[in-house]
C-alpha positions in Angstrom: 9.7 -16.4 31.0 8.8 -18.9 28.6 8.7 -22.6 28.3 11.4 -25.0 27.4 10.2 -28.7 26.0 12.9 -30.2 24.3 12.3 -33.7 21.7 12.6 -36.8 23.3 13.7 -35.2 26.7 17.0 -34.3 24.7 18.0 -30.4 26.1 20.1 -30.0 22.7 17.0 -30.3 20.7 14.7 -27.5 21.9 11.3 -27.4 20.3 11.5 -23.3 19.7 8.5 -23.1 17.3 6.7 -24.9 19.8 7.9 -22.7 23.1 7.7 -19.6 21.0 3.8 -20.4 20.5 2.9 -20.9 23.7 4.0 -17.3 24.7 2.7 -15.6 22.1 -1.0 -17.6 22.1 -1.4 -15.5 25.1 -0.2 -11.9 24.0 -2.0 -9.3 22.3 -3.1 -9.3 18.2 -0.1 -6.1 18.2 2.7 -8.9 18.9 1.4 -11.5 16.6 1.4 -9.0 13.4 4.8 -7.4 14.7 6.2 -11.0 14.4 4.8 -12.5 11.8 5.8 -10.1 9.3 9.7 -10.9 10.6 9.5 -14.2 10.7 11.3 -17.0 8.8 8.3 -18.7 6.9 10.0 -22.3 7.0 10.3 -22.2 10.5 7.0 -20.5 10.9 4.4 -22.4 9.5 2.9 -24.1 12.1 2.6 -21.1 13.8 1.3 -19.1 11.5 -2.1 -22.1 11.4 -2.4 -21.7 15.1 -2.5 -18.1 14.7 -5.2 -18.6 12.0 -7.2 -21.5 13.2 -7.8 -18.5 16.5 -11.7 -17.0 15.5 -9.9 -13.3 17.1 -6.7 -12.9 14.5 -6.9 -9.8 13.5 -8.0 -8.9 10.1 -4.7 -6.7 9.7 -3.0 -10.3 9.7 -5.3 -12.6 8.3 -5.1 -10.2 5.0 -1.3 -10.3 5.4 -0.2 -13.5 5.5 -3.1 -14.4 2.9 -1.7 -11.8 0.1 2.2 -13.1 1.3 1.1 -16.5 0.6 1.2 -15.1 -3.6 -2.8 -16.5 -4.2 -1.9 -15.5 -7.9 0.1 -18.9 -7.9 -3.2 -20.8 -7.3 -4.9 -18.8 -10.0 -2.3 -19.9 -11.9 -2.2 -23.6 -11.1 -5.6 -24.0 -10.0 -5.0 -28.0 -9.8 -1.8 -27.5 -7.3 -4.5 -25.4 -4.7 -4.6 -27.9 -1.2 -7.0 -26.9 1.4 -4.4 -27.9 4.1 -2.3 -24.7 2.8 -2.4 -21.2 4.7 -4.2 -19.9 2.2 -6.7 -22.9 1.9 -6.8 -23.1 5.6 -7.9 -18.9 5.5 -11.0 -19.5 2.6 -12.1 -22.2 5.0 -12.2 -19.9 8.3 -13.7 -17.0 6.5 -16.9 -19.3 5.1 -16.6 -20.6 9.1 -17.2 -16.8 10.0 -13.9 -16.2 11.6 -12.1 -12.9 12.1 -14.6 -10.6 13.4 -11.7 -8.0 14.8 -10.6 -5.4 12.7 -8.2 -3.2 15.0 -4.9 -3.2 13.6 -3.0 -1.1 10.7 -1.0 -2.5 8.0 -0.4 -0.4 5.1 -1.2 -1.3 1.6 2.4 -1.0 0.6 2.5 -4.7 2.1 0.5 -6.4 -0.1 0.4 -3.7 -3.5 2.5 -6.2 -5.2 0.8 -9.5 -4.4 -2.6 -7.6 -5.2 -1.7 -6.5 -8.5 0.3 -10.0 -9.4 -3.2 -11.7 -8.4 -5.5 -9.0 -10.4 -3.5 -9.9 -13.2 -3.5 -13.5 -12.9 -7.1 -12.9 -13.3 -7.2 -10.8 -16.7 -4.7 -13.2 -18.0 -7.2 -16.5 -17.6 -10.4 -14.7 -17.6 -12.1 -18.4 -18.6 -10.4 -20.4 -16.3 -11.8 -22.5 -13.0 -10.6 -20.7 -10.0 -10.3 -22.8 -6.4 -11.5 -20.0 -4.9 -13.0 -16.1 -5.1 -11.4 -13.3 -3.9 -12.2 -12.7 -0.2 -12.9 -9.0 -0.6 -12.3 -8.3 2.9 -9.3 -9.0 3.0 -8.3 -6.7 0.5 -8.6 -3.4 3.5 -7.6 -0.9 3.7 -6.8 -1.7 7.4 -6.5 2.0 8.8 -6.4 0.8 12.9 -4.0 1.7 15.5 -0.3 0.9 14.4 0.6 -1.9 16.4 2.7 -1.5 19.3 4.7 -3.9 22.6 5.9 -2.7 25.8 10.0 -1.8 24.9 11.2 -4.4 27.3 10.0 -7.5 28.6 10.9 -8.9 31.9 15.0 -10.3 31.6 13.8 -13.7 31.6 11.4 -13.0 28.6 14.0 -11.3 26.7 16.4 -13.9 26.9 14.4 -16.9 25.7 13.2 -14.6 22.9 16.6 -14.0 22.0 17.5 -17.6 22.1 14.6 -18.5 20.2 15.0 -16.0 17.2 19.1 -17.3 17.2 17.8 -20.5 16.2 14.9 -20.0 14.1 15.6 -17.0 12.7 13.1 -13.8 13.0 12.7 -10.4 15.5 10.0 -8.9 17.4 10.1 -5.1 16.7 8.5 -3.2 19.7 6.4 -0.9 17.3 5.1 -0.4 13.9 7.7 2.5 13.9 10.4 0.5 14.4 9.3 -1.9 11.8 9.2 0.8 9.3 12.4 1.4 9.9 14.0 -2.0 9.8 12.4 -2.5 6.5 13.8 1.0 5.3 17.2 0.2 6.4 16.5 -3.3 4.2 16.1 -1.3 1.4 12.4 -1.3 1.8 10.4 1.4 -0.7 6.8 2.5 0.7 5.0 2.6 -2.6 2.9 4.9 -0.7 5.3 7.6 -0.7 5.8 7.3 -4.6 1.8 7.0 -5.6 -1.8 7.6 -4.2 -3.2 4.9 -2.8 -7.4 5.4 -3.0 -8.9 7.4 0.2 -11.6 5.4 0.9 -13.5 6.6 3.9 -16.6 4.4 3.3 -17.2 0.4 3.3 -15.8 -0.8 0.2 -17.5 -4.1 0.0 -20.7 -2.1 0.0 -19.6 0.6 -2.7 -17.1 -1.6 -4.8 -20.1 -4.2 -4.9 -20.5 -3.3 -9.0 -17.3 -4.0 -10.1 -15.4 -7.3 -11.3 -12.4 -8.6 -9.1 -10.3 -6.7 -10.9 -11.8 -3.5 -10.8 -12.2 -4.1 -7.0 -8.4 -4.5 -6.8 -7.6 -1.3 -8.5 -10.3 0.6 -6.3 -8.4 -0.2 -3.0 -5.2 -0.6 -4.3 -5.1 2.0 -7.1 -4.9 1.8 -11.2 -2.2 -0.5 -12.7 -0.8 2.3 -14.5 -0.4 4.7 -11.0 1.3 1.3 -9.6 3.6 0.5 -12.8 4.9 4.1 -12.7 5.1 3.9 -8.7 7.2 0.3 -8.6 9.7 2.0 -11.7 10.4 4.7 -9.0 10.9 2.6 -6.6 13.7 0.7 -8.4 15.0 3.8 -9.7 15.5 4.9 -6.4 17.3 1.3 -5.1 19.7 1.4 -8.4 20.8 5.3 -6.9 21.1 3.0 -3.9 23.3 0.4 -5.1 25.1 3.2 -7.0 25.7 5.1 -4.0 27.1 2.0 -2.2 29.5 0.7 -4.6 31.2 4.4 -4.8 31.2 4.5 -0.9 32.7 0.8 -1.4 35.2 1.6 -3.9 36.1 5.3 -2.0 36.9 3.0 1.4 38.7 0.2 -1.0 41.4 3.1 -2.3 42.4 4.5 1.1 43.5 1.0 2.5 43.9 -1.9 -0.6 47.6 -1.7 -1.3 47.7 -3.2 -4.7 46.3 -0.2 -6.7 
């Protein structure tokens, strides 16, 4: 079960960030990368600097949520970078010497696109101030266990998590299987099926430690020619999609529409 507070006392104003926090505070780092990656960023926010502001998040989502926060913006705009921001609020935990746990997998087919956008935000203003460096460890890979959740809660559980994601939007897949697949059915294209992402088998702070942030970001996350040719694949492959759908569309449309 989880706990209902409502504003002002007022039971048609449920505080669901707020009940929804203090169930997962208490679960395992596999539920908090499940969900974040599902969640509705407007409505998540607050959670998301709980999560962070906790010395045991998991690396897995630390890098996540600091490569979906697009840091190529702030390279950018360096003068629009607050400290109060998720990503600000990660730089800060990292110099505190946060995030020591390392046990989760997320695949580099999360973050490729960020990665790259950042890398060359960086070769575009090679001059310019930055607000911060590049916090090379969060740049993985993050090869752990694929996170997983037990398949059903208890019927109370289920409920108010049912209840909760009605009104603030979001799911909690029970594996990283299941994930996959919801992204997949979303139209979702694993850049790592289409190019080779870099086996690295060895620390790559330690054997990257020569090269610019650039060169660091193709060494992880593979050349920016192997990624062009990968992401013009992958959009081939959604237009066949699209295609595909509007004949299905149009087939069902001339069996039933009655005005030719």
């Amino acid at each position: 079960m989880i706990q209902k507070t409502y504003f002002n006392d007022d039971q048609e104003d449920r505080l669901y960030s707020d009940d929804l926090w203090s169930w997962l505070k208490n679960q395992p780092q596999d539920v908090w990368l499940l969900w974040i990656r599902c969640a509705n960023w407007d409505q998540a926010d607050g959670i998301m600097h709980r999560m962070l502001n906790d010395p045991r998040c998991d690396l897995a989502i630390v890098s996540w949520v600091f490569w979906l926060s697009r840091p190529h913006y702030w390279i950018e705009n360096p003068d629009k970078f607050t400290t109060d921001s998720l990503l600000g609020q990660i730089i800060a935990n990292l110099e505190k010497g946060f995030y020591g746990s390392s046990e989760l997998y997320c695949s580099r087919s999360e973050t490729v696109h960020e990665a790259h956008a950042y890398r060359k935000a960086l070769l575009d203003r090679p001059d310019a101030p930055r607000p911060f460096l590049l916090p090379r460890l969060l740049c993985g890979p993050f090869a752990g266990r694929p996170a997983a959740v037990p398949q059903q809660y208890d019927a109370d559980t289920e409920r108010d998590l049912k209840e909760i994601f009605d009104n603030i939007d979001g799911s909690l897949p029970r594996s990283e299987q299941e994930y996959r697949k919801d992204r997949e059915l979303g139209w979702q294209v694993w850049l790592e099926d289409l190019m080779p992402f870099p086996a690295i088998d060895h620390d790559p702070i330690e054997s990257f430690a020569h090269l610019d942030d650039p060169g660091f970001i193709e060494a992880i996350y593979g050349s920016q020619e192997s990624y062009q040719l990968a992401l013009e694949k992958a959009r081939a492959i959604n237009r066949q999609r699209s295609e595909e759908q509007s004949r299905q569309l149009r087939k069902r449309r001339s069996k039933w529409w009655p005005f030719g």
